[in-house]
N, C-alpha and C positions, 0 to 999 in steps of 0.2 A: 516515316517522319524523322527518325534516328539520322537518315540518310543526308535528307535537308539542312538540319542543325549543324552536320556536320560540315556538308558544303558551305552553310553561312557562315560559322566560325572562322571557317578556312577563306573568305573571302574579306572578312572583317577583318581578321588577322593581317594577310596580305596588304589591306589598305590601309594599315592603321603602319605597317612596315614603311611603305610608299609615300605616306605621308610622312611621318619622323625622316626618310631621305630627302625627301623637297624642304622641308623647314630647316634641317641641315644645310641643303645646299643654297638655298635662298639665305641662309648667314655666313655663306661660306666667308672664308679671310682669302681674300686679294691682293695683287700688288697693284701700286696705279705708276708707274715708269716716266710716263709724261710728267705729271705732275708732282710728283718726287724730285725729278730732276729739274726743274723749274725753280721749285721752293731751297731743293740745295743752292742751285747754283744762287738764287737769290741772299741764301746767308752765307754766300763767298767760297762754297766749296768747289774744286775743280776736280779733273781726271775721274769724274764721277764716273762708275761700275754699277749700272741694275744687277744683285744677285738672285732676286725671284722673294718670293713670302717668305717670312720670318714668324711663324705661327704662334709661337709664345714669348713675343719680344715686347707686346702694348700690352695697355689695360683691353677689357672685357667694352665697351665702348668703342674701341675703334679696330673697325674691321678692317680696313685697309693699312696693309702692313709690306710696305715693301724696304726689301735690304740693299743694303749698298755699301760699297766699298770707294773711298776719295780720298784726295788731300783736301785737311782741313782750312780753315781761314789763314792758321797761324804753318803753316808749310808739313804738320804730322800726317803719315798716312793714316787714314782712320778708316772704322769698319762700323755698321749702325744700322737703325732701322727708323724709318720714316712713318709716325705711326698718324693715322688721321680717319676720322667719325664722320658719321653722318653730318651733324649741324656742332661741329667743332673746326677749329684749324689745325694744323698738325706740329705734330711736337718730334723733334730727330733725337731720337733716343743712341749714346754711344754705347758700343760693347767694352 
């Protein structure tokens, strides 16, 4: 019996690990490249650079967090992160 208990433990364990992986990775933080680059170029930014995820650049809210590297509207090079939520629009956060 000692036996059993132990193998369930050890399988409960395992799936409760597997689990907290997948709900991790089901929030993962992403970049969205297209559509960064859309919404820069749309508020006048050019020479835009995708640099990949930016993992503690947003709020807790918006998972999709891609970086980038541009010239601004006004002709500075700028560096920033493009932060944007599920049922929000997105906000370009500068470094």
């Amino acid at each position: 019996m000692a036996g059993r208990a132990g193998t369930a433990l050890v399988i409960v364990t395992l799936s409760l690990i597997f689990a907290a992986l997948f709900v991790v990775e089901d929030l993962h933080l992403v970049a969205r490249p297209v559509t960064s680059r859309r919404i820069l170029t749309q508020l006048g930014y050019t020479e835009i650079t995708i640099t990949g995820v930016h993992p503690l650049a947003c709020a807790s809210g918006e998972p999709f967090r891609t970086g980038f590297g541009a010239r601004s509207p006004g002709g500075s090079l700028v560096r920033g992160t493009v932060c944007q939520g599920w049922f929000k629009g997105a906000t370009v956060r500068l470094r």
